[in-house]
Each structure stands twice: as C-alpha cells, then as structure tokens.
C-alpha positions in Angstrom: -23.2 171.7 -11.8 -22.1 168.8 -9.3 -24.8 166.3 -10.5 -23.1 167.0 -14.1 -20.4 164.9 -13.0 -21.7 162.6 -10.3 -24.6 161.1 -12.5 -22.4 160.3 -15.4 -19.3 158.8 -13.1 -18.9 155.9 -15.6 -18.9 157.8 -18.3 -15.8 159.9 -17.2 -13.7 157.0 -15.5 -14.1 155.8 -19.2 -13.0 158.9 -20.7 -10.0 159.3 -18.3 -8.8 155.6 -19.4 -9.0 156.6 -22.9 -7.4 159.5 -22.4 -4.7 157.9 -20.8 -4.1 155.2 -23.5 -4.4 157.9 -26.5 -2.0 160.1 -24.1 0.6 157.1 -24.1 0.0 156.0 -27.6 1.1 159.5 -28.3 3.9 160.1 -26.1 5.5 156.2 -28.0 4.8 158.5 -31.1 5.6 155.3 -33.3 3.6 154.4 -36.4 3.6 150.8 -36.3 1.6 151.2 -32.6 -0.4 154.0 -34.2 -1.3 151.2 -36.9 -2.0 148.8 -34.5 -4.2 151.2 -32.0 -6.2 152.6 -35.1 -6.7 148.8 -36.5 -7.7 147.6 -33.2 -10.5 151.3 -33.4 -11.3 149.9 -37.2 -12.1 146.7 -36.4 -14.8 147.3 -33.8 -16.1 150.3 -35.5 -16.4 148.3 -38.7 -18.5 145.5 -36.7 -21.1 148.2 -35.0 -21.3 149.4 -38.5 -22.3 146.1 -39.8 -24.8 146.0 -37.1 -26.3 149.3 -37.6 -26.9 148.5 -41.8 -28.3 145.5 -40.7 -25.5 143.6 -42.8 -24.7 139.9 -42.5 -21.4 139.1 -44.6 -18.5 137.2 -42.2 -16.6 138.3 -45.6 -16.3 141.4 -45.3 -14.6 141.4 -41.9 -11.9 139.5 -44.1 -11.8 142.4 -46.7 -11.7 145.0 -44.1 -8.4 143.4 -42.1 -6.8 143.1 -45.8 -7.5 146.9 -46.2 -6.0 147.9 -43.2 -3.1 145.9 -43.7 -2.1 147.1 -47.3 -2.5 150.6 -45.5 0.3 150.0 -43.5 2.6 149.9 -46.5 1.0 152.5 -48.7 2.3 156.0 -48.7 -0.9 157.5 -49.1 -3.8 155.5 -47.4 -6.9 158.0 -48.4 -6.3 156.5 -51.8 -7.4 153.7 -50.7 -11.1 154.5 -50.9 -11.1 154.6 -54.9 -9.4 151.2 -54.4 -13.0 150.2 -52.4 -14.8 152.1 -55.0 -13.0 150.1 -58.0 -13.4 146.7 -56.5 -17.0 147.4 -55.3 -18.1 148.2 -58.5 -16.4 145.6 -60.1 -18.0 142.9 -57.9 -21.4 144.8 -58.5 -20.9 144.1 -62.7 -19.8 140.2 -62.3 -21.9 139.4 -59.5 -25.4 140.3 -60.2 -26.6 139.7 -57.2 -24.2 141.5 -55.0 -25.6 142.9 -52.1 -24.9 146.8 -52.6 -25.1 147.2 -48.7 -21.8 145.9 -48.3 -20.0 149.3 -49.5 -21.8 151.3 -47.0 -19.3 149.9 -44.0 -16.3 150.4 -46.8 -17.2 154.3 -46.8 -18.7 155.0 -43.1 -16.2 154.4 -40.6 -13.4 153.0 -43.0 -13.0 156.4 -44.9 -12.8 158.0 -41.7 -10.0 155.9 -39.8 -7.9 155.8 -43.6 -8.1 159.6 -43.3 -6.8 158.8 -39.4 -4.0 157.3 -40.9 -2.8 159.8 -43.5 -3.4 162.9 -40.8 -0.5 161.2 -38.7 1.2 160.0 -41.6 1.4 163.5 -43.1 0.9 165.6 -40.5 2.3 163.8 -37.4 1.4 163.6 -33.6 0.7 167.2 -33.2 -1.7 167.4 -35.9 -3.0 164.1 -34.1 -3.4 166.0 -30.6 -5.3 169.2 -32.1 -7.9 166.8 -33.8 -8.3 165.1 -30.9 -8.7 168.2 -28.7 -10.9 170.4 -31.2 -13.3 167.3 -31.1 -13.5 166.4 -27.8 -13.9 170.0 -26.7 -16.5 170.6 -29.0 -18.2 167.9 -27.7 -17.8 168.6 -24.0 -18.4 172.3 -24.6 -22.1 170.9 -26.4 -22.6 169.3 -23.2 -22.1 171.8 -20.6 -23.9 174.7 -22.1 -26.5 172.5 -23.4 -27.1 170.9 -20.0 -27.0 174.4 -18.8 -28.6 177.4 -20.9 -29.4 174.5 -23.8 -33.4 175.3 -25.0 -33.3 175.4 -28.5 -33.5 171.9 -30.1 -30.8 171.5 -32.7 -31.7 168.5 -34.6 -34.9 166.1 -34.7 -32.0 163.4 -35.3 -30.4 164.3 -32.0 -33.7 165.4 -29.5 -30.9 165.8 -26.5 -28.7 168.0 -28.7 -29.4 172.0 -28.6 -28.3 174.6 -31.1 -27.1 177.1 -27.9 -24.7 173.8 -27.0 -23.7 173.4 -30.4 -22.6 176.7 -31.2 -21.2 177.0 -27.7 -19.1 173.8 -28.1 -17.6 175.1 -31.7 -16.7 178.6 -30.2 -15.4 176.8 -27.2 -13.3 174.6 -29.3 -12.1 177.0 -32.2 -11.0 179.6 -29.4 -8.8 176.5 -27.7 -7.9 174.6 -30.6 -6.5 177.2 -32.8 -4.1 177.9 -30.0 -2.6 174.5 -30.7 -2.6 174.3 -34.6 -0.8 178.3 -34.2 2.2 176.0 -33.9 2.7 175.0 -37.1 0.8 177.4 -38.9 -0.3 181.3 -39.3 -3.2 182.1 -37.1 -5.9 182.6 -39.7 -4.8 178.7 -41.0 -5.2 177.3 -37.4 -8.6 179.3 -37.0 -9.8 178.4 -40.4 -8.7 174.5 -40.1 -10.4 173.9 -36.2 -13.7 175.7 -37.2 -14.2 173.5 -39.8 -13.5 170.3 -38.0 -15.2 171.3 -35.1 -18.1 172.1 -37.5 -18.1 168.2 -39.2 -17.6 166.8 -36.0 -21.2 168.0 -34.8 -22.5 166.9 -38.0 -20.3 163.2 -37.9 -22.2 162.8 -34.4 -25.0 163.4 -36.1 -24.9 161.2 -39.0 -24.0 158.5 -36.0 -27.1 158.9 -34.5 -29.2 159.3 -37.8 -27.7 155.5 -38.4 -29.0 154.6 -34.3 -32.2 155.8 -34.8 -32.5 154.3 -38.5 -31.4 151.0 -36.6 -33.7 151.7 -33.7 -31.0 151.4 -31.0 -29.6 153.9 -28.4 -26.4 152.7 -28.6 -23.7 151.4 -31.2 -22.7 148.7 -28.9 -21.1 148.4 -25.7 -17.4 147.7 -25.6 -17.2 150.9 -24.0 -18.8 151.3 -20.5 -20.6 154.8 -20.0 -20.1 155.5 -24.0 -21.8 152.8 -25.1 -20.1 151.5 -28.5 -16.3 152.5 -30.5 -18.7 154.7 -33.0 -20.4 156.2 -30.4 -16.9 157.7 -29.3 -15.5 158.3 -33.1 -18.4 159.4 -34.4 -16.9 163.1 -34.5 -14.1 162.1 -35.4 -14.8 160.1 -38.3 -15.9 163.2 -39.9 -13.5 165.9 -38.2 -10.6 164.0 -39.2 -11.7 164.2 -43.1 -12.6 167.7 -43.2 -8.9 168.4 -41.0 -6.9 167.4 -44.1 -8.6 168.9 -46.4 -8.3 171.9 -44.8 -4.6 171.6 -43.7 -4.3 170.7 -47.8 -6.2 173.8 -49.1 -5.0 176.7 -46.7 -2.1 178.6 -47.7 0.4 178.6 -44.7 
C-alpha cells in the first residue's frame, strides 16, 4: 500500500493545498468569497471546456463572466440555464450561421458550478461540506479498492476505472456521507441524497473523460500539478452537485 502514496506524492501535496483553501473558504463561510472562489473554478473550467469542444470564440469568455456576475445578484441561479437556453436559441434564429458548439460550454461545466451556487445559497456550508466529502470519498474509495482487489473493467471510456472500485467507492461514501447529511435531515433522506450523488459523481467523471478521449488528450489542462486540469478535479462534482439538489428538493424530510 506504501507505493499508493509515494508514487503519486504530487498528486496529494496538491490535494492537501486544496483542501486547505476549500477548508478556509468554508470556515470565512461568506458568499461574496464563495462567489469569487467558484468564479475563479468557472472561469478555468469554462476555458478547458472550450478546449476540449475544440471551440474558438474569445466571445464567449465575455458571456460567461456576464453570467456569473448576474448570478451573484439573482436569488435563484439554476434559473439561469433557461436564460442560456433562451438567448442561445435566439442567436441560433437571427444568426444563421451561429456556431451551435458554443452552447455546449454554457451547459457542461456552467450548469454544474450555477447548481454550486444555489447548493450554498439554499442549503449553506454544510450542505457544501457533505458534497464535497461524498465526492471525494467516492473517488478515493474508487481508487484504493481498484488499485487493490480492482479486476473488473468498469467502462471502455475509463480503461483504469473498475466496477469493484466503483461500487466500493459509492458504499464507502454513502456509509460516511450519510453520517453528515443525518444533521439536517432523517436518516433515510441523508442515505437517499449521498447515494445518488455519489452515483452521478462516477458518471460526471466519466462524461469528463468521454470529452478527453473525444479530444484525444489525457488531461484537461494543467493548472493543477498532479491533477492535471480544474475539470479534471470537478468533474464529479459538476454532476454530484446537480443530482444533490434535486434530491435535497424531492425527499420528504
């Protein structure tokens, strides 16, 4: 098990920095440095996202910031994606020869950090903190009983991915996480809400690496050392997040 961690040393001095920022970003518990932290996430996951389509439009780096800024002062910031979808289409009709690309960065990460937003909006910080455990823990629990009863191949999308790791990082996860949304809410809620999350967080890493391979890189960029790209780290996220307030919206208490 040693070599687990000494031949992937960058990859957790990265992970401890980031868990230090997201620890102090959460202890401040303020929204205008939760809208800054998650613009600053937006902004780079939006430009590996451009990358990955294959999109070349300085434009819609303008369009993006705008978004994000009009989210800060509505009340309800999922909305926002039938705002994308209105003006999208709307460009589509009057300019015929609008490149229909363009939405795909307006739905896949932007939809996911909105949904970011309204989660600690809604929910606050410790609604925040169970996402963020739930996902990471399915993802570390994926790694360690992959790398170490893993023989099963889980995807053709993710060759290194195993169904023993997968289902081993959602148990892993829903046993842990549920602890932490029992909080706020009855037990069969928090079990309910961090299966399901833990669930679309597999499949949001695996809709990540669907795009890599589509692009034909390993990696969605490289702003973080030992990760690779912001998407690469989100991925689960992206996805988790979405399917989290849903949930939390259609449980009963």
């Amino acid at each position: 098990m040693k070599h687990l961690f000494t031949d992937h040393q960058e990859r957790w001095m990265t992970g401890l920095v980031m868990l230090a920022v997201v620890s102090l970003i959460g202890w401040l518990d303020s929204f205008p440095i939760m809208w800054i932290f998650l613009g600053i996430v937006y902004m780079f996951a939006f430009y590996e996202a451009m990358k990955l389509y294959g999109i070349e439009a300085p434009s819609a780096y303008f369009w993006a910031a705008l978004l994000w800024i009009i989210a800060y002062f509505y009340p309800s910031p999922d909305d926002l994606f039938f705002f994308i979808a209105i003006m999208f289409a709307g460009s589509l009709a009057y300019f015929h020869n609008f490149d229909k690309r363009l939405l795909l960065p307006f739905l896949y990460p932007t939809i996911g950090v909105l949904f970011f937003l309204m989660l600690y909006n809604d929910f606050g910080i410790w609604a925040m903190l169970w996402l963020l455990i739930t996902v990471a823990l399915t993802d570390i629990g994926a790694f360690f009983v992959g790398k170490t009863i893993g023989k099963t191949k889980f995807s053709s999308t993710s060759p290194n991915k195993t169904l023993e790791g997968v289902i081993g990082g959602v148990v892993i996860a829903t046993a842990i996480g549920a602890f932490i949304g029992y909080k706020d809410y009855n037990l069969a809620k928090a079990i309910l809400v961090t299966f399901s999350m833990s669930i679309a967080a597999v499949f949001g890493d695996l809709f990540e690496s669907y795009l890599k391979r589509e692009a034909g890189v390993k990696d969605s960029g490289n702003v973080l050392p030992g990760h690779g790209g912001m998407l690469d780290r989100i991925d689960g996220y992206l996805f988790g997040v979405v399917m989290m307030v849903i949930a939390l919206r259609a449980l009963p208490s």
